[in-house]
C-alpha positions as a Markdown table, in Angstrom:
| # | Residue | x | y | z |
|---|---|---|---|---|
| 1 | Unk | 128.2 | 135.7 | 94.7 |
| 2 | Unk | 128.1 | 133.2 | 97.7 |
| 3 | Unk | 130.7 | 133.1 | 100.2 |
| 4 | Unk | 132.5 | 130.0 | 101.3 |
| 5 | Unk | 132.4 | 128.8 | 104.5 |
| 6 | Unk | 135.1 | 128.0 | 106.7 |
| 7 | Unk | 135.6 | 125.8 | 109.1 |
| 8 | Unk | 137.6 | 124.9 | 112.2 |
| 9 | Unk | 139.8 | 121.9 | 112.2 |
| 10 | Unk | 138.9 | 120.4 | 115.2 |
| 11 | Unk | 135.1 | 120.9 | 113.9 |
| 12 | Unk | 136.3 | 118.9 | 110.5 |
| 13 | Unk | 138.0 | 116.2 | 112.6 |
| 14 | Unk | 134.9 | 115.1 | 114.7 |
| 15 | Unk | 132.7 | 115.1 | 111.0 |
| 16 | Unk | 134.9 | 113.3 | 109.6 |
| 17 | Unk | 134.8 | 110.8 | 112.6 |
| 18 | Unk | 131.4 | 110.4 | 112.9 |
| 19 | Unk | 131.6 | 109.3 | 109.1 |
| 20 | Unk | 133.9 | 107.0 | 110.1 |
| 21 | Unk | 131.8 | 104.8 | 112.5 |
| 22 | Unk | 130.8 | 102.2 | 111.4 |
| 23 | Unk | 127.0 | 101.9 | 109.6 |
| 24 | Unk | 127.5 | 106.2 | 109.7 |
| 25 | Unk | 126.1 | 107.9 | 106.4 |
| 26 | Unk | 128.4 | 110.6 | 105.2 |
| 27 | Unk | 124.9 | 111.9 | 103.6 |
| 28 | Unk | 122.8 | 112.3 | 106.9 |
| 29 | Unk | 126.2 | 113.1 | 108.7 |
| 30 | Unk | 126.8 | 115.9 | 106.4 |
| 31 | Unk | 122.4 | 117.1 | 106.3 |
| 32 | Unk | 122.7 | 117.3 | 110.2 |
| 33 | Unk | 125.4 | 119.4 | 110.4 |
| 34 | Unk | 124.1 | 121.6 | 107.3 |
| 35 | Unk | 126.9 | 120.9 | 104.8 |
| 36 | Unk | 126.7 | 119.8 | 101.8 |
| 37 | Unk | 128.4 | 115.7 | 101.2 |
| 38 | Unk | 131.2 | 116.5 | 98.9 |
| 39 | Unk | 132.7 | 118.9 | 101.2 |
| 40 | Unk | 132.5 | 115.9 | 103.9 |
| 41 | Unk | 134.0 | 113.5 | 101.5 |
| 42 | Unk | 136.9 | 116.2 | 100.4 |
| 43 | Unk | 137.3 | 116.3 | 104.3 |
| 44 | Unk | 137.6 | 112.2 | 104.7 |
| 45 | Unk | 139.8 | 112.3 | 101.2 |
| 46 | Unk | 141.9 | 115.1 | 103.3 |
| 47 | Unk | 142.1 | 113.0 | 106.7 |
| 48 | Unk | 143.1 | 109.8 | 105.2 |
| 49 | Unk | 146.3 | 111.7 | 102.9 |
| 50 | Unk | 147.1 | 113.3 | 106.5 |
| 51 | Unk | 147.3 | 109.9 | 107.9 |
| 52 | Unk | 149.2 | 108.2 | 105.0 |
| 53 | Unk | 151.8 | 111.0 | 105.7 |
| 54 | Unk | 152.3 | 110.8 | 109.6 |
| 55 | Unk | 153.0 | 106.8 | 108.9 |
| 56 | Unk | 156.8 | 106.3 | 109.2 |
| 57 | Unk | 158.3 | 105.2 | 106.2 |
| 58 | Unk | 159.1 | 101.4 | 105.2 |
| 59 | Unk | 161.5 | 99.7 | 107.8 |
| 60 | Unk | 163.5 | 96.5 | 106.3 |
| 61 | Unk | 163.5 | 94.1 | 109.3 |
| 62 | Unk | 165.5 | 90.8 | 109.3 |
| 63 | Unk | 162.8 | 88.2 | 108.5 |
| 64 | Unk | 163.5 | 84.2 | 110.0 |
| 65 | Unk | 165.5 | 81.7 | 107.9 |
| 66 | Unk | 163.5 | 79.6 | 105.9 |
| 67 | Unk | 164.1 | 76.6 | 108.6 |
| 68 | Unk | 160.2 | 77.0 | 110.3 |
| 69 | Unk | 158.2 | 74.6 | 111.2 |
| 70 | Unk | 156.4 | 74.1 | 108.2 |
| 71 | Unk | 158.8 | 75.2 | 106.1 |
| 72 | Unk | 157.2 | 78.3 | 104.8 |
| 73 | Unk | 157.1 | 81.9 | 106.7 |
| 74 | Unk | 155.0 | 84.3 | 106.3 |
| 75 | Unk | 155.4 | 88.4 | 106.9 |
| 76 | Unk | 152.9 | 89.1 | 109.6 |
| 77 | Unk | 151.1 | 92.8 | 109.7 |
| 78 | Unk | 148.3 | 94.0 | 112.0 |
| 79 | Unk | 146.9 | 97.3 | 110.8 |
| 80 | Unk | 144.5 | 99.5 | 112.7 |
| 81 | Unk | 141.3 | 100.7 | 110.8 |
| 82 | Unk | 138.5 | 102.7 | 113.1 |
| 83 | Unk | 137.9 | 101.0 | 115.7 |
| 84 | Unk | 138.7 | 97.4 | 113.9 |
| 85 | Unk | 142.3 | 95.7 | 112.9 |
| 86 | Unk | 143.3 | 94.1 | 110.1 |
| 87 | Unk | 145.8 | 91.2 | 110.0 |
| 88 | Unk | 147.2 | 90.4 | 106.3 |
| 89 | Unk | 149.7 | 87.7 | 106.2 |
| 90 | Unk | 152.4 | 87.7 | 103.4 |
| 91 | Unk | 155.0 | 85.2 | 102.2 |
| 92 | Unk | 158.2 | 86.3 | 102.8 |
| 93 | Unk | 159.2 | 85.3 | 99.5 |
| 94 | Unk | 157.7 | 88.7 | 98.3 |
| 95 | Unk | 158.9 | 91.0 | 100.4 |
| 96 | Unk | 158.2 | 93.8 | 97.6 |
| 97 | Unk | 155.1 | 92.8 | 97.1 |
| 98 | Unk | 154.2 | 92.8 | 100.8 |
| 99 | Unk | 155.6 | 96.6 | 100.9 |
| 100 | Unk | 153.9 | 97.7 | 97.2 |
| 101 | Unk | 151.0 | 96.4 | 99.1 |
| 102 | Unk | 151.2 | 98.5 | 102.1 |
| 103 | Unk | 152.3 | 101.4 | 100.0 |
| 104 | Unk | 148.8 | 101.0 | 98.3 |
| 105 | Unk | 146.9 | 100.6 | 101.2 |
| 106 | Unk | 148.3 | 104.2 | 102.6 |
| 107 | Unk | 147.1 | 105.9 | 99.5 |
């Protein structure tokens, strides 16, 4: 019977972040490392749950009265994501929307 491997963290951290850059092949990421791609994806899958867990948990803040300039306001967000950021704007008629939203984006 075949042993398992074992591997360092730090080692799994920087194969996971050359996956992460962008146009980067888990595939040939995995090949030139000699590993076999589910492990790497198990590895991402186990990265991204780390993440989700070190976020702090959903903070109520006092949003503007409804007196803007246009009448409407909107719940602002700017995420990080690699070495990009996403922006997603919200009514703030929803605000449980907005957090089930961000909730399912930290899954």
């Amino acid at each position: 019977m075949r042993q398992r491997n074992s591997y360092p963290k730090p080692f799994k951290a920087q194969v996971v972040q050359e996956c992460l850059q962008s146009g980067a092949s888990v595939a040939s990421i995995a090949l030139s490392h000699r590993i076999n791609a589910n492990v790497v994806r198990k590895w991402i899958r186990q990265f991204r749950d780390a993440e989700a867990s070190n976020l702090p948990a959903f903070i109520s803040l006092p949003v503007p009265s409804k007196s803007c300039a246009h009448g409407r306001a909107s719940i602002s967000i700017e995420i990080p994501y690699g070495t990009n950021q996403l922006t997603v704007n919200w009514p703030d008629s929803d605000p449980e929307g907005c957090a089930h939203f961000i909730r399912g984006l930290t899954r």
